[in-house]
C-alpha positions in Angstrom: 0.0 0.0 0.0 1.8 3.6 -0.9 1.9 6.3 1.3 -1.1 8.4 -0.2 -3.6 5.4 0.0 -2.6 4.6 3.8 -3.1 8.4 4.3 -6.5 8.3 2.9 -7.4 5.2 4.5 -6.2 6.3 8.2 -8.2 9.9 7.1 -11.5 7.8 6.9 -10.5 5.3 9.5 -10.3 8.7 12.0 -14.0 9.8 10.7 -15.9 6.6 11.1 -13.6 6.6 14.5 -15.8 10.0 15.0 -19.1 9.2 13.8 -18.5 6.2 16.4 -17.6 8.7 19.3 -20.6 11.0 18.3 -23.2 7.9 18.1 -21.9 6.3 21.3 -22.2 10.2 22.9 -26.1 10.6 22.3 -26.9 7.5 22.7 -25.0 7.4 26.2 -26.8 11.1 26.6 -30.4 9.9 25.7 -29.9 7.3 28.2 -28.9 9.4 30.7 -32.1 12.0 29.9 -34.6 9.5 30.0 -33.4 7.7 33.6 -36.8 8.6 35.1 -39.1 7.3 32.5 -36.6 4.2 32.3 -36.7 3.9 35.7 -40.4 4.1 36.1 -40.8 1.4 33.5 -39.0 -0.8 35.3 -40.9 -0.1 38.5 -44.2 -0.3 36.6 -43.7 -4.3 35.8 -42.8 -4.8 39.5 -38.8 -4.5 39.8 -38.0 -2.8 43.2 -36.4 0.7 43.2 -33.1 -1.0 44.1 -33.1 -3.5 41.1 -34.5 -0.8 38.5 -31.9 1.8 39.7 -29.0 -0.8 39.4 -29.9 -1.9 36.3 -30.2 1.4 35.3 -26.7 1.8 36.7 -25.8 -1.2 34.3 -26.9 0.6 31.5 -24.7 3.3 32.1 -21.9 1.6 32.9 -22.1 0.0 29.9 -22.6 3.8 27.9 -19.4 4.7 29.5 -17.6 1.5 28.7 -18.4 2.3 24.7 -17.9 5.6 25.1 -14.8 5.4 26.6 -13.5 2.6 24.1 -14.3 4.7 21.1 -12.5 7.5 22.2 -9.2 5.6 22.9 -9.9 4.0 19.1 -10.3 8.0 17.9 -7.2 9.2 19.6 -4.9 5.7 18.1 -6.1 6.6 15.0 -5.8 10.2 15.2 -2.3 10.0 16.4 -1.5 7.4 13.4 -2.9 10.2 11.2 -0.4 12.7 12.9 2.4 10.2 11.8 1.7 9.5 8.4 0.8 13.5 7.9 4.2 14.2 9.6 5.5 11.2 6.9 4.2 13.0 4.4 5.1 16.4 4.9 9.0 15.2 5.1 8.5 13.1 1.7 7.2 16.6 0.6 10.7 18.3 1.6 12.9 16.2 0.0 
């Protein structure tokens, strides 16, 4: 693979990495938004307040997990962008 084609590819590696972080965030935020209604549900089919509030607390545990997991993807592939852009800009100067 030449340089300009592993460019490119790490360029749209770094936006779906993005997209990711940017899905994961609202979906993360609309959980946390609707913890009352969620909550309630959970109440409403007969789960104690305990059970429905830790499983609630499962659910954002698990948000957080994916969030957190796309970011450390973004910043590795933003980083190998910074390399083969540094790579590039040398090849440039010769």
């Amino acid at each position: 693979m030449n340089h300009s084609t592993q460019l490119e590819l790490v360029r749209t590696l770094c936006q779906q990495a993005q997209q990711a972080m940017d899905y994961t965030g609202q979906s993360w935020r609309q959980v946390m938004q609707s913890k009352d209604d969620l909550i309630e549900s959970m109440r409403k089919i007969g789960m104690p307040f305990e059970h429905a509030s830790a499983e609630f607390e499962r659910m954002m545990e698990f948000y957080k997990e994916q969030y957190e997991a796309v970011m450390q993807h973004l910043i590795k592939m933003a980083a190998e962008l910074q390399v083969l852009q540094n790579q590039e800009q040398r090849l440039r100067e010769l």
